[in-house]
C-alpha positions, -999 to +999 in steps of 0.1 A: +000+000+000+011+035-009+018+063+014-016+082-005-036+047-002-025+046+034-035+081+047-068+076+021-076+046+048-071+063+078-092+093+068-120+069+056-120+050+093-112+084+112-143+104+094-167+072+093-161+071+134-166+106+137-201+103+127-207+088+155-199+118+174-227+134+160-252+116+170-236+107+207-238+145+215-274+150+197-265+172+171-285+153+140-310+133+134-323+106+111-295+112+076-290+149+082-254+164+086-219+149+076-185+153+086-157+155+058-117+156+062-090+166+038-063+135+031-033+154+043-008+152+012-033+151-013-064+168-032-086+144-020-114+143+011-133+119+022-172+131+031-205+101+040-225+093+014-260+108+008-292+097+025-273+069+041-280+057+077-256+067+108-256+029+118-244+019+084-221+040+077-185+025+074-148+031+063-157+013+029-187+034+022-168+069+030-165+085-005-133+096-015-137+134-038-110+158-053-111+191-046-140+200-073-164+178-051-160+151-082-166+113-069-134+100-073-138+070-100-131+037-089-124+042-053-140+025-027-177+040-020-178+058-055-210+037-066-226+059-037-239+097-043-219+121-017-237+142+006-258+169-007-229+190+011-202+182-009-195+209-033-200+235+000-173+215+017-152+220-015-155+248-019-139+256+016-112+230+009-102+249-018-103+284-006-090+279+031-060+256+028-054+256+065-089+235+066-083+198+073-122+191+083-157+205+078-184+196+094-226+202+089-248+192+117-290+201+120-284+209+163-312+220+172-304+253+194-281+266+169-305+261+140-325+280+161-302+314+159-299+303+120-335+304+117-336+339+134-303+351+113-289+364+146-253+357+158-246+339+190-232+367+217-202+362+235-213+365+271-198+334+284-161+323+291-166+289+271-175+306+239-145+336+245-121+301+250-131+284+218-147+311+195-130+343+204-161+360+203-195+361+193-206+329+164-215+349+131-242+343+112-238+335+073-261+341+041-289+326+030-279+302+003-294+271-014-281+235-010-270+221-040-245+239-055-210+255-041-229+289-026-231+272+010-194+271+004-192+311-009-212+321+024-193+298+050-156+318+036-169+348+033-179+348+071-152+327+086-121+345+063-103+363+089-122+355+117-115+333+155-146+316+153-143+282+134-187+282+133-212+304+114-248+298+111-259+297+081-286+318+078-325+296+081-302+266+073-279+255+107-243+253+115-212+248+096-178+240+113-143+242+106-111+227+121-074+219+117-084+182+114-121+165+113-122+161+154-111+197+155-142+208+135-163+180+149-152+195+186-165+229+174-200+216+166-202+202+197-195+239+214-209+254+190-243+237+203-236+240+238-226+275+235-263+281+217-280+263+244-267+280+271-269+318+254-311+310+246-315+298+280-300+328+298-314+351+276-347+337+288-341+337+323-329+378+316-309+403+305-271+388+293-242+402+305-216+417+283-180+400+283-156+430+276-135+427+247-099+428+264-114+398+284-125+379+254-089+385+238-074+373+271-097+341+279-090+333+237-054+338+241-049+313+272-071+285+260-057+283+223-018+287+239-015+276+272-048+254+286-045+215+280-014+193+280+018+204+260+013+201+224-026+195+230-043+228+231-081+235+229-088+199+241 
């Protein structure tokens, strides 16, 4: 086996387990959302197939697609259709290099902001440790071709937080690696939780900026084991 058909493997086993993570923490339900990750090396990722059960999804039914969102002929999986997603998580793959994983979930306190079109404030130290600030809210754009993709870079480009909310649609993540982005989902649902419920209780208060700076600064240099930030 190759170097390429080795990391291609791991990729395919590391993103077909991270599914799993989606549905252990609640964040989709029935076929809805997806997880993809870049092959490191390569201009390949590997994203679930379409319409495809979270309990049958495996490493040999990962799709393998270059970095047009094409199904990559003859690889293992390629007699399956790719998420609905795929040419959004192109997209990003293409235009932020630093990417190594996206990830789409349907959570449903965040979808609930996106459905509003109203960013998630920054008024608690979780969200100032792993977003840096407030989570932005992205365009309106129609599934199916590579606008999703357009909307997710023009909001994230330049900024700390690695979620938007796509605007009446739900959250998009991005991460060094696919647990990195799969990580931010997670928080990005907490923090969208916790933000509705407080707002209900009363009024939120305001984290000041040089705090938010400070709190980001620590958690994404110093907080964790050496080596093993934001985790």
């Amino acid at each position: 086996m190759s170097a390429t058909d080795d990391a291609i493997a791991r990729i395919r086993a590391e993103v077909a387990t991270l599914h799993g993570e989606l549905v252990r923490y609640g964040l989709v339900v029935w076929t809805g959302g997806n997880v993809s990750a870049r092959v490191p090396g390569t201009d390949y990722f590997v994203i679930k197939p379409s319409g495809v059960s979270y309990d049958h999804l495996t490493p040999e039914n990962m799709i393998l697609c270059d970095l047009d969102g094409d199904v990559v002929t003859g690889s293992l999986g390629s007699d399956h259709r790719p998420s609905s997603d795929t040419a959004a998580h192109a997209y990003v793959y293409r235009e932020m290099p630093e990417v190594g994983g996206v990830v789409h979930t349907h959570s449903t306190y965040a979808v609930a902001w996106a459905a509003r079109g109203e960013e998630i404030p920054c008024v608690i130290t979780g969200m100032a440790d792993e977003f840096g600030g407030p989570i932005p809210v992205g365009p309106f754009a129609v599934i199916g071709d590579d606008s999703i993709g357009r909307g997710i870079v023009e909001t994230l480009r330049g900024h700390r937080s690695r979620a938007v909310l796509m605007q009446n649609h739900g959250p998009f993540t991005i991460g060094s690696t696919a647990k990195d982005a799969v990580k931010a989902a997670v928080m990005c649902e907490d923090a969208a939780r916790s933000v509705h419920i407080a707002r209900e209780a009363g009024p939120l208060i305001p984290i000041p900026q040089d705090r938010i700076d400070a709190l980001y600064a620590r958690y994404q240099s110093v907080y964790g084991q050496s080596g093993d930030a934001r985790r």
